[in-house]
N, C-alpha and C positions, 0 to 999 in steps of 0.2 A: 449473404447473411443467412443461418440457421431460419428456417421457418418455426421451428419448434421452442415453445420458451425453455431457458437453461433456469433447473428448478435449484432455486437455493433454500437449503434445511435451516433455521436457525433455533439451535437445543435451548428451550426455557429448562434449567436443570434448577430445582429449587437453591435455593442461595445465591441465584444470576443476579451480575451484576447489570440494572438496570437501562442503566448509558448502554453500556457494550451489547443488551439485547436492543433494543432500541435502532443503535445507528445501522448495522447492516441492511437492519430491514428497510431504512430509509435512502441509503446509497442505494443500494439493488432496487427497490423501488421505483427511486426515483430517474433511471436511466430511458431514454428513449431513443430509438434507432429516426436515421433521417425520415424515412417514411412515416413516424409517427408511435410507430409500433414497441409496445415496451417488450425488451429482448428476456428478462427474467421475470419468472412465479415464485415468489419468494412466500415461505410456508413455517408459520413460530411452529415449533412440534414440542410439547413437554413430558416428561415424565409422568402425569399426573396433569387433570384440567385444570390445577389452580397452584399456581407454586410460588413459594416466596422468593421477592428480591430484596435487593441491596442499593442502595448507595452511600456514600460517606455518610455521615454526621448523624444518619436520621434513620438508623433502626430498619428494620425490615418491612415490608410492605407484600398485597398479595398482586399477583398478576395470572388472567386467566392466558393457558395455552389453546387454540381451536384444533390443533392437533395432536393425535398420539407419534411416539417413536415412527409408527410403521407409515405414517406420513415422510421422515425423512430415507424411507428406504429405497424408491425412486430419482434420488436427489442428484444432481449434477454435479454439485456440493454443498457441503454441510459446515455451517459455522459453528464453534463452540465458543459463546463468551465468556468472560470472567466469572469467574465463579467462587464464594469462598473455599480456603483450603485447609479445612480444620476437620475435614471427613473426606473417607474414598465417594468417587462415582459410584452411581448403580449399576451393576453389572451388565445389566440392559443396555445399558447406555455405550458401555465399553462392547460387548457384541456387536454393538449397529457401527461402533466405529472401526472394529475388525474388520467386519463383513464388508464396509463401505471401500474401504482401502486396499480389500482384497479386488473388489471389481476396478478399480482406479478413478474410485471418486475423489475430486479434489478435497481436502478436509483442512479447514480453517481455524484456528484460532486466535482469541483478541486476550490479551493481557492473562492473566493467572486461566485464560482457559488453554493453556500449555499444561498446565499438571493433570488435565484430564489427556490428553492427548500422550505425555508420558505415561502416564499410569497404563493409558492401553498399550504402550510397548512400541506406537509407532516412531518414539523420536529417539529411541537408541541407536547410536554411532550417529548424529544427527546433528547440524548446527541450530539449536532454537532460540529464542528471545523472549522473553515477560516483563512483566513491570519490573523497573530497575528494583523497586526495594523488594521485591519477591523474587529474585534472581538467584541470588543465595541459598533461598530454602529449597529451591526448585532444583538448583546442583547438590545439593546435599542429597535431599531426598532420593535423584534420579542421576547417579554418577555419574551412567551411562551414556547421556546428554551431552552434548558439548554448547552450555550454556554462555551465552555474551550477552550482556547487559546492556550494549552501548547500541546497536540498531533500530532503527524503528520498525523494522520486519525484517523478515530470513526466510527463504523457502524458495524453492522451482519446482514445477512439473505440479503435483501433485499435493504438497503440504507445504505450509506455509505456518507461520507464530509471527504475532507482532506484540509489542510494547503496549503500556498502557493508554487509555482513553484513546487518546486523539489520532496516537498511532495507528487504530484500528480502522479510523476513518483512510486516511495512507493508503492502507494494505487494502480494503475496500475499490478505492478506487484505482488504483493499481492492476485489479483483479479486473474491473469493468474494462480499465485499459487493453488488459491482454485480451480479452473476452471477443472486444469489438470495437477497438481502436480509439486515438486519443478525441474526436470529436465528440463520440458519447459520452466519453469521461469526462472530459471538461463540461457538456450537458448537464450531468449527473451532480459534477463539484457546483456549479450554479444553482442548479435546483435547492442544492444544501445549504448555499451560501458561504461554501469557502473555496479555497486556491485549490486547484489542481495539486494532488497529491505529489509528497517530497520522497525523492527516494529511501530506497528503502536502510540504505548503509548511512544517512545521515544521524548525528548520534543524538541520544536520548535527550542530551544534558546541551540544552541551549536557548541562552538568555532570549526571552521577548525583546526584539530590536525594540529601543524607542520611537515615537510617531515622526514622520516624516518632517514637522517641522521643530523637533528637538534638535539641538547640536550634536553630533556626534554620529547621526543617523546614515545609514549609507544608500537610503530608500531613490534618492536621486542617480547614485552613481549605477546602483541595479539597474535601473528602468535605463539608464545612455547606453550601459554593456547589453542589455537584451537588443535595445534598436541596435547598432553594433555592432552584433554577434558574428555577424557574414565578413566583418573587416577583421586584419589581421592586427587585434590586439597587443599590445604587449602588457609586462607591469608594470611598464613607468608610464605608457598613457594611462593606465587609467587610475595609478597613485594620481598623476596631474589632473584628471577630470575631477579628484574627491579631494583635493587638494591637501594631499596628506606625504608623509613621504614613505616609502615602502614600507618601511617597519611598521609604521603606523595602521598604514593600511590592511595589510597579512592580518596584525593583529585583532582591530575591529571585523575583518571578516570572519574571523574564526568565532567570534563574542555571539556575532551578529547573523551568520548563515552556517555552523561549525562546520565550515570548509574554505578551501585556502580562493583568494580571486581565481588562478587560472583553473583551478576544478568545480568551481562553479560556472564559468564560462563553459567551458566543455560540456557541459551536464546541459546548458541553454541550447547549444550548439547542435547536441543532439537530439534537443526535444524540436528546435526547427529543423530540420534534416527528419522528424518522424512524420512531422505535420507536414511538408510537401511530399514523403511519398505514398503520405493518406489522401492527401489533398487535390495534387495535381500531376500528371504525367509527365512529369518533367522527366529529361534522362539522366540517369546516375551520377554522371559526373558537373551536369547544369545544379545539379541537388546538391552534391558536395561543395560547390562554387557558392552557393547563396546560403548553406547552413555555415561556412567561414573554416572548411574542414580543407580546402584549398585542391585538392585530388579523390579522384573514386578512392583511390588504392589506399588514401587516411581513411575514407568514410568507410569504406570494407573493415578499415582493422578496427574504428571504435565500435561501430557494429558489433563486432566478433567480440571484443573484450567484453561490453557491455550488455549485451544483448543476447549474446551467441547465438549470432545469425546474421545472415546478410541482406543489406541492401533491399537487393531484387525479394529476398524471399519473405522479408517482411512487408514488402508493398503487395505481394500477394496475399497475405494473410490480414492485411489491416486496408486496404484501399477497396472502400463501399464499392459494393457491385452494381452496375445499372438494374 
């Protein structure tokens, strides 16, 4: 593990929206390495010491920033939250996000803070994401975009957009994931009080399952597929575990996790297969055998699909060092 903390910038841009500055600083905050050690310096930087936010229903409010711009010039990366979009950024602002992207700092954004990230010109010929009802104006606005409204995030290497609110918490921890592996992440989602983050192709538009002891709920049949997960499932066990029959079942999944049973199994599949080659030294094909992927040569190819990368070389990049 880096001995150096990874500095995360988050732009108080007058008009920020207050949830969206708020939660990265408490994801990245809240993350701590096994040894005890918090792996990021997370730094609000604004335009100005004192700038207005936002949130629904309730007018604008003032929030002081403890740093200037030239605070996020060192940054490792730099968050832009939501922001409203009824004026351009400050020029300022789009410079530091040049310059930042020119050196290849990672550059973030949560919900409408995508149109600041277009307007500097980085997300031309680009897949991005925003809040679904800002999706629109943000393809209008920025043609050049190849705007989808349906993700909860989009991005690799270097930039990244996520969806509204909660999405950002997602992409957040997502980011701790890649950073330093799923133990700090799930650290991090605890600290916060919620689930390890959903990926990121899950879509916008999905019902709050009802509580586990409503009817209709699938929250029983989730939790027997994760214990499970290493057996070789089919879709009639587990219509007969939720006692539904196929149709039924497809369908309350899609309601209730907007994805089908066997690609949410998979997606389990592979987050146990990440967790033993963070966790333990098991050998590739013992790993493939108990995440239920049944051969290396599957677990190399969902790797590659999903990941883009293998096996081996993600346990060297995520499995803590002595």
């Amino acid at each position: 593990m880096p001995t150096d903390p990874h500095i995360v910038a988050v732009l108080a841009l007058d008009g920020v929206v207050g949830f969206d500055l708020a939660m990265p600083c408490q994801v990245f905050g809240s993350a701590r390495l096994p040894d005890g050690r918090y792996p990021y310096q997370v730094r609000v930087c604004g335009t100005s010491p004192s700038v207005r936010a936002t949130a629904a229903g309730i007018g604008y409010y003032r929030i002081e920033a403890p740093n200037g711009l030239d605070g996020a010039e060192e940054a490792d990366t730099i968050v832009v939250p939501g922001v409203t979009i009824t004026r351009p950024a400050p020029a300022a602002v789009l410079d530091l996000l040049h310059e930042a992207a020119a050196r290849g700092t990672r550059i973030v954004s949560i919900c409408t803070g995508a149109f600041v990230l277009a307007e500097a010109g980085l997300l031309a010929g680009l897949p991005a994401t925003t809040h679904w009802a800002a999706a629109g104006e943000l393809a209008r606005r920025y043609p050049d975009v190849h705007v989808d409204d349906r993700p909860l995030y989009v991005g690799d290497g270097n930039l990244f957009t996520s969806a509204g609110v909660a999405a950002g918490l997602d992409l957040c921890l997502h980011l701790v994931h890649r950073d330093f592996g799923a133990a700090v992440a799930a650290g991090a989602a605890r600290a916060t009080v919620m689930a390890p983050s959903r990926d990121g192709d899950q879509a916008q538009f999905i019902p709050h399952p009802p509580p586990a002891t409503t009817d209709g709920s699938l929250a029983a049949t989730l939790a027997w597929m994760r214990q499970h997960a290493a057996e070789p499932l089919t879709l009639a066990a587990i219509a007969q575990h939720a006692n539904l029959s196929i149709r039924t079942l497809s369908r309350r999944f899609q309601e209730q996790t907007g994805t089908t049973p066997l690609a949410w199994l998979a997606r389990e599949r592979l987050l146990l297969a990440r967790h033993l080659l963070e966790r333990t030294g098991l050998p590739i094909p013992a790993v493939a055998d108990r995440s239920g992927h049944g051969s290396a040569s599957a677990l190399r190819a969902h790797f590659d699909r999903e990941l883009r990368t293998s096996p081996h070389r993600y346990r060297q990049s995520f499995r803590p060092r002595a």
